[in-house]
C-alpha positions in Angstrom: 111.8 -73.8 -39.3 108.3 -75.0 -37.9 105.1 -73.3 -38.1 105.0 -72.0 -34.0 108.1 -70.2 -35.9 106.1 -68.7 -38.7 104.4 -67.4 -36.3 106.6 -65.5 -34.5 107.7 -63.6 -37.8 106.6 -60.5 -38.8 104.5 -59.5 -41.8 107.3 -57.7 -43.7 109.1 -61.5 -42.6 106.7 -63.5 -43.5 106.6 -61.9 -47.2 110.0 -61.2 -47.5 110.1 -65.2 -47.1 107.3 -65.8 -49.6 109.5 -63.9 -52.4 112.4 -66.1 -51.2 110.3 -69.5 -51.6 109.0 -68.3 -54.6 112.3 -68.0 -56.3 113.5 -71.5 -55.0 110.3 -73.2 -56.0 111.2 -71.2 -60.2 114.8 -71.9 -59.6 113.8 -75.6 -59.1 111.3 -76.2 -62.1 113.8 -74.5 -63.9 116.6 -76.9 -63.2 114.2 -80.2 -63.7 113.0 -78.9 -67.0 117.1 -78.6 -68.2 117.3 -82.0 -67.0 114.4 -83.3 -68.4 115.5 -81.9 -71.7 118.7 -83.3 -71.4 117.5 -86.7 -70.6 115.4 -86.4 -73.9 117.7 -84.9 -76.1 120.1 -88.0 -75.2 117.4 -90.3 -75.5 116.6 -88.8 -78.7 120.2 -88.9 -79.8 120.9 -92.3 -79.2 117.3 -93.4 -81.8 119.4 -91.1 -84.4 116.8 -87.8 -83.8 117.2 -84.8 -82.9 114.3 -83.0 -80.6 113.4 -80.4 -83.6 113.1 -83.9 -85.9 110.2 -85.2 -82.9 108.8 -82.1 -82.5 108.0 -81.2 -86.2 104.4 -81.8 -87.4 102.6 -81.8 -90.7 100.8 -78.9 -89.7 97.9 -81.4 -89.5 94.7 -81.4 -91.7 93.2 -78.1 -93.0 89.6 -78.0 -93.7 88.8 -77.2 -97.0 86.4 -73.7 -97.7 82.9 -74.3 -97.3 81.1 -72.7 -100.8 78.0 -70.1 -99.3 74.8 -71.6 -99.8 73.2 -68.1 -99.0 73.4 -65.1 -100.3 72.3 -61.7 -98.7 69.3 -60.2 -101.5 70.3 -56.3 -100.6 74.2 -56.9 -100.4 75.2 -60.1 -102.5 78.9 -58.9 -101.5 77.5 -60.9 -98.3 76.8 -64.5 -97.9 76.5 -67.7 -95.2 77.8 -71.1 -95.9 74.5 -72.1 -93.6 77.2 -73.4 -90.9 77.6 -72.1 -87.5 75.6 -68.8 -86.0 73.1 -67.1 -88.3 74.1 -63.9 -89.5 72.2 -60.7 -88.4 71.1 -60.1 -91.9 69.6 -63.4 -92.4 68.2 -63.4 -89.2 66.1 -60.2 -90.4 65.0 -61.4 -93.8 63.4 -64.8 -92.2 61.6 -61.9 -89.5 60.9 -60.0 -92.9 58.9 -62.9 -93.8 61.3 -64.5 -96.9 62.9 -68.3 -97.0 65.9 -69.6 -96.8 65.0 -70.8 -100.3 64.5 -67.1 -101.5 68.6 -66.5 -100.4 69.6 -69.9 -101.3 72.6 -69.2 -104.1 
C-alpha cells in the first residue's frame, strides 16, 4: 500500500487501519520481549542462574531516622528534624518573633 493509497481511504478506513496497525505493532513487542526473555533465561541457565536469582536485590540501603532537632512549644507531640521544608508551625513562631534556639530539643 503507498501513501496516494491512504489517500483514497476513507476516514472510518483510515481508523479502522490504525486499530489494525496498532495491534500488529503490540503483537510484535510482545513476541520480541518472549524472545528476549528466552534468550536470557538460556543465557542465564547455562552461568547456573535462574532470572529470579539476577533479579533479586538487597533491598538496597535504608537511611536511618533522623532524631528532631525541633520541637513545636504549643504541641511538643510535633517536631522537625531541621531537614527538608519548614513546617507551617515553625514557620509562624520565627514570624512570632522566637529562634530556632527557643524550639531546639
Amino acid at each position: 500500500m503507498t501513501y496516494s493509497d491512504l489517500n483514497s481511504l476513507t476516514i472510518s478506513e483510515l481508523k479502522q487501519l490504525e486499530k489494525e496497525v496498532a495491534r500488529a505493532i503490540a503483537s510484535y513487542e510482545s513476541r520480541r520481549r518472549v524472545e528476549a526473555r528466552a534468550e536470557v533465561e538460556e543465557f542465564a541457565r547455562k552461568l547456573g542462574f535462574s532470572i529470579s536469582d539476577l533479579a533479586a536485590t538487597d533491598g538496597g540501603k535504608k537511611r536511618a531516622a533522623i532524631a528532631p532537632k525541633y520541637r513545636n512549644p504549643e504541641n511538643p507531640e510535633q517536631t522537625w528534624s531541621g531537614r527538608g521544608r519548614k513546617p507551617l508551625w515553625f514557620v509562624a513562631a520565627l514570624e512570632a518573633g522566637k529562634s530556632p534556639d527557643d524550639m531546639a530539643i
